[in-house]
LOSESE-321594 format. One line per field, with one value per residue (C-alpha): residue in one letter; x, y, z. Coordinates in nm, 2 decimals. Layout:
code: c(A,...) $
c1: c(X,...) $
c2: c(Y,...) $
c3: c(Z,...) $
# end
This chain:
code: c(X,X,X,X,X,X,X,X,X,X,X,X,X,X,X,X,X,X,X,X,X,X,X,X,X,X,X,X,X,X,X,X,X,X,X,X,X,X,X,X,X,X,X,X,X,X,X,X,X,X,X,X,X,X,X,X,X,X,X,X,X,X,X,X,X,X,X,X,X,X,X,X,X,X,X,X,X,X,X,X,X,X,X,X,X,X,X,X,X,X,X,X,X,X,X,X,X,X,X,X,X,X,X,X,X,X,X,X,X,X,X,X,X,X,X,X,X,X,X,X,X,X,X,X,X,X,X,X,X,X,X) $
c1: c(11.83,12.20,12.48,12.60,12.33,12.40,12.71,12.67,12.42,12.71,12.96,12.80,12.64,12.90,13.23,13.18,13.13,13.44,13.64,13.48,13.54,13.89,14.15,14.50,14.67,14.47,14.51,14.70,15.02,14.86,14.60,14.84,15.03,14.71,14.75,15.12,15.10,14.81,15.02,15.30,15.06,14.83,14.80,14.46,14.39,14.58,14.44,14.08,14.10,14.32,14.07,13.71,13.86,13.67,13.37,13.40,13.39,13.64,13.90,13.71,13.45,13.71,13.88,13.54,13.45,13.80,13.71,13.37,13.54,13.83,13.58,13.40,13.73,13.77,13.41,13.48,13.89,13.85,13.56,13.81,14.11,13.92,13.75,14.09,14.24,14.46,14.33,14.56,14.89,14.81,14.85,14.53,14.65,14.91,14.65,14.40,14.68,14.77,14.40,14.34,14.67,14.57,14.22,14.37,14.59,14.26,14.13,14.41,14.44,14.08,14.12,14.39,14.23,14.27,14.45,14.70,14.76,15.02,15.28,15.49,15.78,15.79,15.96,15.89,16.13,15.98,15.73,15.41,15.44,15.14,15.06) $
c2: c(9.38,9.51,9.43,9.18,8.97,8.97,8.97,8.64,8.50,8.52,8.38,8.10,7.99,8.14,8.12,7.74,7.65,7.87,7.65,7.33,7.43,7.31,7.55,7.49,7.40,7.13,6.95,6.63,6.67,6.51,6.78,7.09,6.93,6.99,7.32,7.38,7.24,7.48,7.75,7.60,7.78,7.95,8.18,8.28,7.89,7.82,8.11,8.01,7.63,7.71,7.98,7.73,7.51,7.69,7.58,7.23,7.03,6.75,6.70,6.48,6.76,6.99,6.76,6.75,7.07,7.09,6.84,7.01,7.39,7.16,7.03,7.39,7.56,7.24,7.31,7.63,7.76,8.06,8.21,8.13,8.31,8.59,8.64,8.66,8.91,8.67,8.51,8.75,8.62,8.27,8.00,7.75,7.45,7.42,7.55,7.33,7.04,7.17,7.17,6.84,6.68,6.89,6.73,6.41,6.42,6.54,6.23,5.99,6.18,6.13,5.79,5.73,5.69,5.95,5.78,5.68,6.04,6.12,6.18,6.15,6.43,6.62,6.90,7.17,7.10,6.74,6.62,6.48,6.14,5.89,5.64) $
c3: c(28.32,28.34,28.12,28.32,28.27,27.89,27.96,28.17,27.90,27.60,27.84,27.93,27.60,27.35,27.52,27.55,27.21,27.09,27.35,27.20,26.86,26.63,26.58,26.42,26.68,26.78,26.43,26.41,26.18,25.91,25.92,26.02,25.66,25.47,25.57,25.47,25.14,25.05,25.15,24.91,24.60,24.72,25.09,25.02,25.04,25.29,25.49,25.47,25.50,25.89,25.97,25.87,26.18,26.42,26.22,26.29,26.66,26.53,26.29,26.09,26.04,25.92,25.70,25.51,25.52,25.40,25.10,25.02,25.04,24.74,24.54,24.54,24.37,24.16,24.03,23.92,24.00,23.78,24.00,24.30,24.21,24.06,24.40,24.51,24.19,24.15,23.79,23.58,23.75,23.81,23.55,23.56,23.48,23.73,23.98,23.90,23.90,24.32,24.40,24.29,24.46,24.78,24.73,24.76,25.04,25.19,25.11,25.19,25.56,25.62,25.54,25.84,26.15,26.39,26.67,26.39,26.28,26.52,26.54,26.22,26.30,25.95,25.89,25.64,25.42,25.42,25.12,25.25,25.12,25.27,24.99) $
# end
């Protein structure tokens, strides 16, 4: 066997599924404002909720994985942000308070169907407002 028959193996299993697979780009804006708003307290969240995408084959997957990953910091936010060292410098309650509005704008996107998620036009300085 040579390397390019390994190499022709991973191409042709792996390289597909990394195609098939959601990055950030391929969000919806109501998804892509999930994103922002995390990063409005907190990069680390904000961070690892855009980079799970790839985990997930639709946006509806993500935005669940999204709401499980939530409720996980929810269950225990001190264990989160001192994973992160950042339980010294951040005040809990207004954390916990972000979380759980993040958690439901999670929610209220995922209750939108997906052909009515675009395109809404927001820009950053906007205030996700869906109710």
């Amino acid at each position: 066997m040579t390397i390019g028959f390994f190499w022709n193996q991973w191409t042709d299993s792996f390289i597909p599924t990394l195609l098939s697979k959601v990055d950030t780009n391929s969000l919806t804006e109501y998804a892509r404002k999930i994103l922002w708003l995390a990063n409005e307290f907190s990069e680390e969240l904000c961070t690892e909720l855009g980079a799970s995408a790839k985990l997930y084959d639709k946006e509806e997957q993500f935005l669940q994985g999204a709401l499980g990953f939530i409720d996980e910091i929810l269950d225990d936010p001190e264990d989160y942000l001192d994973f992160w060292n950042i339980l010294e410098t951040t005040v809990l309650k207004e954390f916990q308070t972000k979380v759980q509005s993040l958690r439901e704008q999670i929610v209220t996107v995922s209750d939108i169907p997906i052909e009515s998620r675009e395109p809404l036009g927001w820009s950053e300085e906007e205030t996700m407002e869906l109710k």
